[in-house]
C-alpha positions in Angstrom: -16.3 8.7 -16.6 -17.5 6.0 -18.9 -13.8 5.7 -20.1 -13.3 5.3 -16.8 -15.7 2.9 -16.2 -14.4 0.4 -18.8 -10.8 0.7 -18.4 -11.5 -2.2 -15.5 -12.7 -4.6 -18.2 -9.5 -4.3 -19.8 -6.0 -6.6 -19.2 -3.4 -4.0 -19.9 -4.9 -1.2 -17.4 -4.7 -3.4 -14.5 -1.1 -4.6 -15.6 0.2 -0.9 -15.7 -1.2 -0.6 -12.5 0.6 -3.7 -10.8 3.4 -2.3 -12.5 3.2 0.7 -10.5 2.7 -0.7 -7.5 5.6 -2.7 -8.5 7.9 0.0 -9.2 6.5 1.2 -5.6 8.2 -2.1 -3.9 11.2 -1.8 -6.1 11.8 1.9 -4.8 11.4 0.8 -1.2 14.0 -2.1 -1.4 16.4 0.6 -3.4 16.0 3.0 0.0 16.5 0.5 2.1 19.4 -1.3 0.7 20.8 1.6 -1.1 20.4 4.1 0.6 20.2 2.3 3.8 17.3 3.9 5.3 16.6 0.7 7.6 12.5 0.0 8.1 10.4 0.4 11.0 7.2 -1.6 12.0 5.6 1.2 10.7 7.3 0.7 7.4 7.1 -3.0 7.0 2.9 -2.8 7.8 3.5 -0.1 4.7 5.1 -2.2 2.6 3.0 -5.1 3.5 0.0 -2.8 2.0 1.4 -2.2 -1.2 2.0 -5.8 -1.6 -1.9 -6.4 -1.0 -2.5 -3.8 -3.5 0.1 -5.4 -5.8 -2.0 -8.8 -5.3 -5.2 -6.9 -6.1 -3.6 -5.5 -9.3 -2.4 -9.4 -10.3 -6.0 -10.5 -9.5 -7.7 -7.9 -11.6 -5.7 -8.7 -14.4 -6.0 -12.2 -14.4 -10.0 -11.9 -16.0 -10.9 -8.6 -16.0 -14.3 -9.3 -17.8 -15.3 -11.4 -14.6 -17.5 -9.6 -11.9 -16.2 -11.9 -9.4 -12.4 -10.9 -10.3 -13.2 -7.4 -10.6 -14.7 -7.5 -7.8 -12.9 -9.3 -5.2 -9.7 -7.0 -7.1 -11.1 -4.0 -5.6 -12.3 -5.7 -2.4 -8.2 -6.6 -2.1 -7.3 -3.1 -3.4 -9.5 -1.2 -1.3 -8.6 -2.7 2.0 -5.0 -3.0 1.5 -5.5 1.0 0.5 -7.3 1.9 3.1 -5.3 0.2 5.8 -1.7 1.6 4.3 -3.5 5.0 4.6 -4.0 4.7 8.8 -0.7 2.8 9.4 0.9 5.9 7.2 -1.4 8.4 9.5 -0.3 6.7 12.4 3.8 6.2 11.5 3.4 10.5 11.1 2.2 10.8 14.7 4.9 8.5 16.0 7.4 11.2 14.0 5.2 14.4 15.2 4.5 13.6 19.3 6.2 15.7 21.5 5.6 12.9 24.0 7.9 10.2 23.9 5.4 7.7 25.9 2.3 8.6 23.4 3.7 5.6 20.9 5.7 2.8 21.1 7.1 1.5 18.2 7.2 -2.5 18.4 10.7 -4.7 17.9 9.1 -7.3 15.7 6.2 -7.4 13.3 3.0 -8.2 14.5 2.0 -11.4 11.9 -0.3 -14.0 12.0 0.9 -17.2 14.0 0.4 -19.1 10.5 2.2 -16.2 8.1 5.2 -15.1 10.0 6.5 -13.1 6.9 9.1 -11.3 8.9 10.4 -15.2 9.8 10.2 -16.2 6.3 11.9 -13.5 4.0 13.6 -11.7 6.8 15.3 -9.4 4.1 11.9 -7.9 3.1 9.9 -8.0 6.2 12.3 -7.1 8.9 12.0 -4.2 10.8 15.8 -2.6 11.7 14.7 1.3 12.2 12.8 3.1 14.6 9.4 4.2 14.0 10.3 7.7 15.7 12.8 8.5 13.6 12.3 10.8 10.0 15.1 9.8 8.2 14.2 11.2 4.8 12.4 13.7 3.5 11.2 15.4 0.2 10.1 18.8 -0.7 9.5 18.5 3.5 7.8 15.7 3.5 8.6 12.1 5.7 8.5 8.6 4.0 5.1 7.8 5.6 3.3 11.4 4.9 4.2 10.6 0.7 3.0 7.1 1.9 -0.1 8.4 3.1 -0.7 10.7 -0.1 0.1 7.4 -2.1 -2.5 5.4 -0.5 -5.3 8.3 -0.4 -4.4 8.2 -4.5 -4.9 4.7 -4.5 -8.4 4.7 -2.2 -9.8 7.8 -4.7 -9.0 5.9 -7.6 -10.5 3.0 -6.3 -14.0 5.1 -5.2 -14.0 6.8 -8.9 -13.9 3.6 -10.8 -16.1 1.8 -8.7 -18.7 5.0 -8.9 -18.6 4.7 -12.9 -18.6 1.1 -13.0 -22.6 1.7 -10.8 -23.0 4.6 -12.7 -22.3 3.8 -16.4 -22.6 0.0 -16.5 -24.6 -0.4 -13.2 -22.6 -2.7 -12.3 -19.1 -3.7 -10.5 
């Protein structure tokens, strides 16, 4: 855990890990031009996660030696994380209801007034699909239930390095 705990200080562990979160975006844009697999609401508040944990990833690399970095990094990584995982949870029930009128699945994104990201880069933020609809699966698993694994690995990562950093170096 104390290898742990000072990976966080380091440059090239929070590159790898924008990297990856990266690669993530990458492999969305590749199903959804692709393979064209159109996006949902669901999808785009997804993807609109990952780019908050990307951010948090750029952050964290930027001075990893600085508290205040680190720490607003993980602030950044942990909601984005956290979030992803309930609009993931809730995308699976809008696949898994028996009841049509349980969920609605909206028409356009729901942005702030002053960040209308679906208005300014249509081609990455604009929902086409239906919510309701699985689409793809792996090893019989949907699109938002690996999306939901994904962002439970992200928010246990987070919680074990944050844990070492208090524990070993008693400190963020």
């Amino acid at each position: 855990m104390n290898w742990l705990a000072h990976l966080s200080t380091q440059r090239t562990p929070w590159l790898l890990f924008t990297l990856i979160i990266f690669l993530l975006e990458v492999t969305a844009l590749f199903f959804q031009y692709q393979m064209g697999l159109a996006p949902c609401i669901m999808c785009i508040y997804q993807r609109t996660a990952v780019l908050g944990i990307l951010s948090a990833g750029l952050i964290g690399s930027i001075n990893p030696q600085s508290k205040i970095v680190r720490g607003s990094a993980y602030l950044i990584w942990g909601v984005s994380s956290i979030w992803g995982f309930f609009i993931a949870r809730e995308h699976i029930n809008m696949q898994t209801t028996t009841d049509p009128f349980a969920f609605s699945c909206e028409f356009e994104p729901n942005f702030p007034p002053f960040m209308p990201l679906h208005e300014w880069i249509p081609s990455f933020f604009q929902a086409t699909g239906d919510c309701g609809n699985i689409d793809w699966q792996f090893i019989g698993l949907s699109m938002p239930a690996w999306m939901e694994i994904i962002f439970a690995l992200f928010s246990v990562t987070l919680f074990l390095l944050v844990i070492s950093r208090l524990i070993y170096k008693k400190s963020i």
